[in-house]
TORNU-929810 format. One record per residue: x, y, z of N, C-alpha, C in turn; residue number from 1. Coordinates in steps of 0.2 Angstrom, whole numbers, plus 5000, padded with zeros to 4 digits. Layout:
BEGIN
SITE    n.x    n.y    n.z   ca.x   ca.y   ca.z    c.x    c.y    c.z   resi
SITE      X      Y      Z      X      Y      Z      X      Y      Z    NUM
...
! end
This chain:
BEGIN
SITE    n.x    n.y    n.z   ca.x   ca.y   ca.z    c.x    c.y    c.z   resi
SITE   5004   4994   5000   5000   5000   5000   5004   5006   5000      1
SITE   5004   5012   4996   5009   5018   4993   5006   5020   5002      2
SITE   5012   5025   5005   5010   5030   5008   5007   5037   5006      3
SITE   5004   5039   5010   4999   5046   5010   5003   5051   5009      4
SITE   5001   5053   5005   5007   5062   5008   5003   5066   5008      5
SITE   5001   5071   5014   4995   5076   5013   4999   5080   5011      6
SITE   5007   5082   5012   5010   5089   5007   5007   5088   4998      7
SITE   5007   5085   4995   5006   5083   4989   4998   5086   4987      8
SITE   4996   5085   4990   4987   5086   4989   4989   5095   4988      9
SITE   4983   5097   4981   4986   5103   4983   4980   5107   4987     10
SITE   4980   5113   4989   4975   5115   4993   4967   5119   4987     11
SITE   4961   5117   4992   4958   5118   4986   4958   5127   4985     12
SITE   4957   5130   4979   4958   5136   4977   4953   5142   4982     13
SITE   4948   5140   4984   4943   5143   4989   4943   5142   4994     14
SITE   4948   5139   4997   4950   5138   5004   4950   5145   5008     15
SITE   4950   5149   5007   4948   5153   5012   4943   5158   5012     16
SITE   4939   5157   5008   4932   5160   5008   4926   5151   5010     17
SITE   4928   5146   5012   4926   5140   5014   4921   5144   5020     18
SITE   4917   5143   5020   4911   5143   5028   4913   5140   5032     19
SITE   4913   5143   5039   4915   5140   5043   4914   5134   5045     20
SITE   4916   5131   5047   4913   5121   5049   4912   5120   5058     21
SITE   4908   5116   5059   4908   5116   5067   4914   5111   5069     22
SITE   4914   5111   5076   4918   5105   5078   4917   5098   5077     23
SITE   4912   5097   5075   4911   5090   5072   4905   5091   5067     24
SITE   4906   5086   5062   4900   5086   5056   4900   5079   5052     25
SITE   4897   5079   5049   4894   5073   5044   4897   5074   5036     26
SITE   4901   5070   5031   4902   5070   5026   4900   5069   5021     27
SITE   4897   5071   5016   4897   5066   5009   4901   5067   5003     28
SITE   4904   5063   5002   4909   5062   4996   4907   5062   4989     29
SITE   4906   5066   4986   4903   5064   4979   4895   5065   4980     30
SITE   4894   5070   4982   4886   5073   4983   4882   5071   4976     31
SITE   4885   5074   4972   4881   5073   4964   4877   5080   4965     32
SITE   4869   5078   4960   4864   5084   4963   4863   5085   4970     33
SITE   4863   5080   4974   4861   5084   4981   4853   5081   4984     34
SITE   4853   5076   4980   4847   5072   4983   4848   5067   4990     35
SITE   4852   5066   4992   4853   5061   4998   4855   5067   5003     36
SITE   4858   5073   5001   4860   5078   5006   4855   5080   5008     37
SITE   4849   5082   5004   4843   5085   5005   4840   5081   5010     38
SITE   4840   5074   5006   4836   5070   5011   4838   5070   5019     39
SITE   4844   5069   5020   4848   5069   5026   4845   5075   5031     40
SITE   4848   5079   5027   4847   5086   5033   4841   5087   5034     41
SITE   4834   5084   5031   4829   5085   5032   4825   5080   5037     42
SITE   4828   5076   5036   4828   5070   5042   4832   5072   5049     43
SITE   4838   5074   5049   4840   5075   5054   4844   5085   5054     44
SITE   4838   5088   5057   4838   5095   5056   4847   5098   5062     45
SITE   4847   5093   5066   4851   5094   5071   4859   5094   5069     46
SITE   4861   5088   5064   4868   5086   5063   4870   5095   5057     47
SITE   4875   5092   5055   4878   5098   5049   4881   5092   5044     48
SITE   4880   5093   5038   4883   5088   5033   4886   5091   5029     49
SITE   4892   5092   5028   4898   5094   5021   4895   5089   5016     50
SITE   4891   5093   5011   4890   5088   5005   4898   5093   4998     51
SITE   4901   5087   4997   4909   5090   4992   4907   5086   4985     52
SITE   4907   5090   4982   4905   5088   4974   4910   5091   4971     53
SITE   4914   5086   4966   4920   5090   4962   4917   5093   4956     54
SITE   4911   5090   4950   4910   5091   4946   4905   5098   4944     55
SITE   4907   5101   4939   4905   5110   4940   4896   5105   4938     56
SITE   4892   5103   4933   4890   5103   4932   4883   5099   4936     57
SITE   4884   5093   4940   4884   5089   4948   4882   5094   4954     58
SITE   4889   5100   4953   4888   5104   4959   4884   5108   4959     59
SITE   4882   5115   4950   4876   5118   4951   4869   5114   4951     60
SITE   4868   5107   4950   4860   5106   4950   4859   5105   4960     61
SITE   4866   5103   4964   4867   5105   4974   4866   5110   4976     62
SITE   4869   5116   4971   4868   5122   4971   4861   5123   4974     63
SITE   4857   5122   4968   4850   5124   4964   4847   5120   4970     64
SITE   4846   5113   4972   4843   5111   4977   4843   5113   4984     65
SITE   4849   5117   4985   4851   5120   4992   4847   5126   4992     66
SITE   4847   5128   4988   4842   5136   4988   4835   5134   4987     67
SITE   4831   5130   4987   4825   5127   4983   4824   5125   4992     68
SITE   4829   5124   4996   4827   5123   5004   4831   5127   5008     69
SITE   4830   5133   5009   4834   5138   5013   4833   5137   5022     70
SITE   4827   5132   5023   4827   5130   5030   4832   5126   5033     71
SITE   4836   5121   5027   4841   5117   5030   4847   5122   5031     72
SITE   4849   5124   5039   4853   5126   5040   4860   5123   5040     73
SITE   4858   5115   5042   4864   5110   5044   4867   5109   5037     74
SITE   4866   5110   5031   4868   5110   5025   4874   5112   5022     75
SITE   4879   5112   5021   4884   5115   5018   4888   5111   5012     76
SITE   4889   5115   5006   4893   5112   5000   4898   5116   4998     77
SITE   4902   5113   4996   4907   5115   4991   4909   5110   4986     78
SITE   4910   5115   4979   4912   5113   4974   4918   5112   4974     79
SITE   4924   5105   4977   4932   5105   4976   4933   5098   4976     80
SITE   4940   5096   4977   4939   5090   4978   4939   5088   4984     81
SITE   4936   5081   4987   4936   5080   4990   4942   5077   4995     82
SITE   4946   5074   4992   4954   5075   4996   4958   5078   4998     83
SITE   4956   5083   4995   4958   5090   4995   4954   5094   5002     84
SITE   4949   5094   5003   4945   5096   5008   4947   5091   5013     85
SITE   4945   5085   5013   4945   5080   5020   4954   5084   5021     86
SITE   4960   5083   5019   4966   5085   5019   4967   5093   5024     87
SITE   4965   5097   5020   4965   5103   5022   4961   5107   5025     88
SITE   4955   5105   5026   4949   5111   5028   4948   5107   5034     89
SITE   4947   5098   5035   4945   5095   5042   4947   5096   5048     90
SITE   4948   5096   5053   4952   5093   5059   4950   5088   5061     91
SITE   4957   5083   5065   4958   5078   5068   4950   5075   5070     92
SITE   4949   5071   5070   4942   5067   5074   4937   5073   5072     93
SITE   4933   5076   5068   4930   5079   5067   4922   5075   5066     94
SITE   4925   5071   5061   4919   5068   5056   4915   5060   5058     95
SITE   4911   5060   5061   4904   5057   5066   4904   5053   5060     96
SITE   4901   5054   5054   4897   5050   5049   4898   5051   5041     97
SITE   4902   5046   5037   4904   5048   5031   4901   5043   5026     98
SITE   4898   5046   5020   4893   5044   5016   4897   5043   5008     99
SITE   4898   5036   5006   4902   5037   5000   4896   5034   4994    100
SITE   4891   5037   4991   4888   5032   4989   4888   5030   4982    101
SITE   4888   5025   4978   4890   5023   4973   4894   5027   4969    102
SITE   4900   5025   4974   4906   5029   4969   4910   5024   4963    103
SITE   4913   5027   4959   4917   5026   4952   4919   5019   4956    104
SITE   4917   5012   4952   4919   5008   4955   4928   5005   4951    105
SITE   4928   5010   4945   4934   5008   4942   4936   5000   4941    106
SITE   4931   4998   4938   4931   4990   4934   4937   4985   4935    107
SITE   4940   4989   4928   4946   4985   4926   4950   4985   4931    108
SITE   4954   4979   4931   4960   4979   4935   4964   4983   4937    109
SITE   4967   4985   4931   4974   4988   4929   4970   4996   4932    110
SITE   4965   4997   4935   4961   5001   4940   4961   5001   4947    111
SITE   4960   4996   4947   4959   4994   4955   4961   4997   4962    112
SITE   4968   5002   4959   4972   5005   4964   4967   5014   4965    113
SITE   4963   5014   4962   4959   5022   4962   4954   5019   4966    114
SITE   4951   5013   4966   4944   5012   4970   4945   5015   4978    115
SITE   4941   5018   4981   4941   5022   4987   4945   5018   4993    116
SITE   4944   5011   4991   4945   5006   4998   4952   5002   4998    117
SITE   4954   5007   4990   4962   5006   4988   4967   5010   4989    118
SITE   4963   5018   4993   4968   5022   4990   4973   5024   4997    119
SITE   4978   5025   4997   4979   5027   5003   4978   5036   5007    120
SITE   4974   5036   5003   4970   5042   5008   4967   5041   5011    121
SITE   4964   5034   5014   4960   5031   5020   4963   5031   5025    122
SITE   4970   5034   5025   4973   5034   5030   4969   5040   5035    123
SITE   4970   5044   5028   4970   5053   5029   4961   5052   5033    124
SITE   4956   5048   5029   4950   5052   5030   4948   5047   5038    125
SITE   4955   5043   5042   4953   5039   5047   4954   5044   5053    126
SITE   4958   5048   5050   4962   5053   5054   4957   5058   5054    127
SITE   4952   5061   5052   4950   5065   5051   4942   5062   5053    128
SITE   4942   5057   5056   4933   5051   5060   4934   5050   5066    129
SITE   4931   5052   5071   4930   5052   5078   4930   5045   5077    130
SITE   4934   5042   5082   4931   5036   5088   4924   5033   5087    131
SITE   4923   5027   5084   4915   5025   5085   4912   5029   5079    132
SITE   4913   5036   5075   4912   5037   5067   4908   5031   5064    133
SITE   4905   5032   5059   4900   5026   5055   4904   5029   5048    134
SITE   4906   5025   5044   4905   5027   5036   4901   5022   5032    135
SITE   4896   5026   5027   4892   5021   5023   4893   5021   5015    136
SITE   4894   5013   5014   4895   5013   5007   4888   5011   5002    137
SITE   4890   5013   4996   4884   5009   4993   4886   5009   4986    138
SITE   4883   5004   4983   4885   5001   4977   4879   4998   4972    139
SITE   4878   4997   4966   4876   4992   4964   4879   4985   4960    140
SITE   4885   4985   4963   4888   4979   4961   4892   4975   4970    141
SITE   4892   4968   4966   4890   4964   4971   4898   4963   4973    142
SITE   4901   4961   4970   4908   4959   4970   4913   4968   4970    143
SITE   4911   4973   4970   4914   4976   4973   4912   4980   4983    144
SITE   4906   4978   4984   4905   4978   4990   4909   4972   4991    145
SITE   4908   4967   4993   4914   4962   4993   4920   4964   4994    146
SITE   4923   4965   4989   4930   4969   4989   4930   4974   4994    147
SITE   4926   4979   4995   4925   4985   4999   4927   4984   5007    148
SITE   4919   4979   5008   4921   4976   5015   4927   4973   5019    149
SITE   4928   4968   5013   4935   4965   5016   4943   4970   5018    150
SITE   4941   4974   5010   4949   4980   5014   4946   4984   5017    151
SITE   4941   4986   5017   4940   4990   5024   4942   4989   5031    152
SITE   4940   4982   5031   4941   4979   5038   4949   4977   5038    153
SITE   4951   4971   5035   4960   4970   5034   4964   4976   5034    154
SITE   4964   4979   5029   4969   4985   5028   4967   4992   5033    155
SITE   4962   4992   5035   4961   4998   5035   4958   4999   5044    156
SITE   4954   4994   5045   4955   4992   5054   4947   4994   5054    157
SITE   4944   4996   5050   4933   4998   5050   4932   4989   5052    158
SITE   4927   4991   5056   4922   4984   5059   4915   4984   5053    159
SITE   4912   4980   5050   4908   4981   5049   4901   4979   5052    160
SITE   4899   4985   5050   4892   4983   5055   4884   4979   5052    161
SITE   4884   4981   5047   4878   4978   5043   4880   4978   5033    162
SITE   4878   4972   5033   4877   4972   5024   4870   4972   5021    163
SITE   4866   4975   5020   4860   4973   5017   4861   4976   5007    164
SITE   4853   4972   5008   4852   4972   4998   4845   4978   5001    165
SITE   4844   4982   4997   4839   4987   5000   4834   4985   4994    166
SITE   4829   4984   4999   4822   4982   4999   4817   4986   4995    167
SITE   4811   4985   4992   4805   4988   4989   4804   4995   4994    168
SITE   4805   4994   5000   4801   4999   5003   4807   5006   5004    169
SITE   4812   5004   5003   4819   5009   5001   4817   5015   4999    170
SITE   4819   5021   5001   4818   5026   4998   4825   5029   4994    171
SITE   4823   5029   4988   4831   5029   4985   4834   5039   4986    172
SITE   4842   5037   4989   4844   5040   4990   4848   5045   4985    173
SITE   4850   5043   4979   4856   5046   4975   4850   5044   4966    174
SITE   4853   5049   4963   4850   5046   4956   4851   5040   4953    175
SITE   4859   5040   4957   4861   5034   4954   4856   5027   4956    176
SITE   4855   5028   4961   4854   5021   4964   4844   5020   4962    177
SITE   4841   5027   4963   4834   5026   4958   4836   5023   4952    178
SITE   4841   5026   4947   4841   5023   4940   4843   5015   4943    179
SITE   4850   5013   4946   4849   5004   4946   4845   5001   4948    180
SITE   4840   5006   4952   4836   5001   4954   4830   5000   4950    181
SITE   4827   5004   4945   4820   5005   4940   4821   4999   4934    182
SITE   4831   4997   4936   4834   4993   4931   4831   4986   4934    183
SITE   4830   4986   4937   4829   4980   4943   4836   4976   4945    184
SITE   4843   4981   4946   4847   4978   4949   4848   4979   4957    185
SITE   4850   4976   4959   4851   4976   4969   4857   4979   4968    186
SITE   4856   4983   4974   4857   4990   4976   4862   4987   4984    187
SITE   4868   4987   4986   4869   4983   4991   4872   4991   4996    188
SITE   4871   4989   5002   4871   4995   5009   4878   4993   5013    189
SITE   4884   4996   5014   4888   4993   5018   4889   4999   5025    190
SITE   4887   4997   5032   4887   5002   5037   4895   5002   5039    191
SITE   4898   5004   5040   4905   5003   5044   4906   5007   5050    192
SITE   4910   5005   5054   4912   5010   5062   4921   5009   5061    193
SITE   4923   5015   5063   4928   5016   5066   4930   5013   5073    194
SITE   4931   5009   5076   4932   5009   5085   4938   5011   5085    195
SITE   4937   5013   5092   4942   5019   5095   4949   5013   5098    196
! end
């Protein structure tokens, strides 16, 4: 496994017009439009969720949904990358509950070192998860939930707490996961904790 260099990462360009962040918050990695963020903060008015979207065109439809609800005050985004941010905007033990949900599963082999559960930035984002933190994965492929689980746990020290296939009654979280699922493909939930 390559080591982490946070010197290398380079800082994102809006880092200092960034909104302030509390002493602890919630993360999601790849917000997309901002349909599970929404959901989130609507369900839980109490927490703060950093939804980080790299892609300009992803980020303004999060934009567009964050003004469309100006009551969620727990809500905060930024357009950067998200390594970039977890790196340099977070502090130590900050982040309670981190959401990766069907990210770039990168197929091919000769890929496998970019999949998230590969990278050594998990260094970085373990250092930057309180104690007992939960992160949740999701996917629609079977065999890389698989993969996920097991490096999570061996390389990287996450307990896993629950795997389910999400059910009829599921309210779908991300575009992506409505589209696989209208496919009728199974949509797989992985919960993780951090223990101290």
């Amino acid at each position: 496994m390559r080591e982490f260099k946070p010197e290398r990462v380079p800082r994102p360009q809006h880092l200092d017009v960034a909104p302030p962040l509390p002493p602890t918050l919630d993360l999601e990695i790849g917000a997309g439009r901002g349909l599970h963020a929404i959901q989130y903060c609507t369900r839980h008015p109490e927490r703060t969720l950093l939804a980080v979207e790299r892609t300009h065109a992803k980020f303004a439809g999060l934009e567009q949904r964050k003004q469309a609800h100006p009551e969620l005050e727990g809500l905060i985004i930024l357009q950067a990358d998200a390594i970039s941010v977890v790196t340099h905007l977070l502090k130590t033990e900050s982040l309670e509950r981190v959401f990766l949900l069907y990210p770039n599963p990168y197929p091919k082999t000769k890929h496998a070192n970019l999949r998230w559960h590969n990278s050594p930035f998990l260094s970085q984002l373990k250092q930057k998860m309180k104690p007992g933190a939960e992160l949740t994965l999701a996917t629609n492929l079977e065999w890389y939930a698989t993969e996920a689980a097991e490096r999570l746990a061996e390389v990287w020290g996450f307990r896993l707490l629950e795997k389910r296939q999400l059910g009829v009654e599921h309210v779908d979280r991300t575009h992506f996961e409505r589209k696989y699922r209208a496919r009728g493909e199974t949509c797989f939930d992985l919960k993780f904790t951090l223990d101290s």
